[in-house]
C-alpha positions in Angstrom: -24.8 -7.2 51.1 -27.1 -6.0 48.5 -29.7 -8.8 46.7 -28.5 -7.8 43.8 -25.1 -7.9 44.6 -25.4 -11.2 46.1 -27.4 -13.0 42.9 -24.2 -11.9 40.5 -22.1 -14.2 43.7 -24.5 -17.4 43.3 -24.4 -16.9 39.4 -20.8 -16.3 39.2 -20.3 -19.6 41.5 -22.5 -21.6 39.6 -20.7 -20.7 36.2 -17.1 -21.5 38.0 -19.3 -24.9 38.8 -20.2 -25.5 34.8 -16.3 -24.7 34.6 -14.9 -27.2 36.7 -17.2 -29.5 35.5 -16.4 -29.8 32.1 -13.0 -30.0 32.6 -13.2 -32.7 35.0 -15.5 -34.5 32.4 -12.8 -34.1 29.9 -10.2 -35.2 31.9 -11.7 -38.2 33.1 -12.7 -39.7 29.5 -9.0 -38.3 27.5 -6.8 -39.5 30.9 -8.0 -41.2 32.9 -9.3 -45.3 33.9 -11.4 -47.4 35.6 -12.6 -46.4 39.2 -11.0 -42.9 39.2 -12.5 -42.0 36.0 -16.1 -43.1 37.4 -15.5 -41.1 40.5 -14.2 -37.5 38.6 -17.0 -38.5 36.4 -19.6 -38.3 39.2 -18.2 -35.4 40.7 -18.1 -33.9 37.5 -22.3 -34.6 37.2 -22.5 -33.4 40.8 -21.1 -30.4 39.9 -23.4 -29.5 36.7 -26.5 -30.6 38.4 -25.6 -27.7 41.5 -24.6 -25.3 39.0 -28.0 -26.3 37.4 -29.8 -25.6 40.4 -28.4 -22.1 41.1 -28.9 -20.8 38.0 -32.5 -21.6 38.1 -33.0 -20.0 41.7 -31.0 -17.1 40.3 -33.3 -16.6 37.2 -36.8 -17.4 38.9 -35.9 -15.1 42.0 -36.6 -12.4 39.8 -35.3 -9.0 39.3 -33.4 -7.5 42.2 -35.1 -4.4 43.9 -32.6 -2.2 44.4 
């Protein structure tokens, strides 16, 4: 598989990361309580601070030679 080809795969994973996170945060303060919110919560943060990570080895990597 191409660099390139594989960046838009990381990028594209990290955004469906963002994604999931949000809506778990959302859930888990509108519908959920106690020790199950904390936990979706947590994953939730987990998630964002992975989707973080990749998107910052994504943009740093530079442009892909091709």
């Amino acid at each position: 598989m191409d660099a390139g080809l594989m960046k838009m795969w990381v990028a594209l994973s990290a955004i469906g990361l963002m994604f999931i996170a949000v809506f778990s945060i959302m859930i888990s303060r509108a519908k959920l309580k106690g020790f199950f919110k904390y936990i979706l919560a947590a994953i939730a943060y987990l998630c964002m601070f992975t989707a973080g990570i990749l998107i910052v080895l994504v943009v740093f990597s530079g442009p892909a030679k091709g």
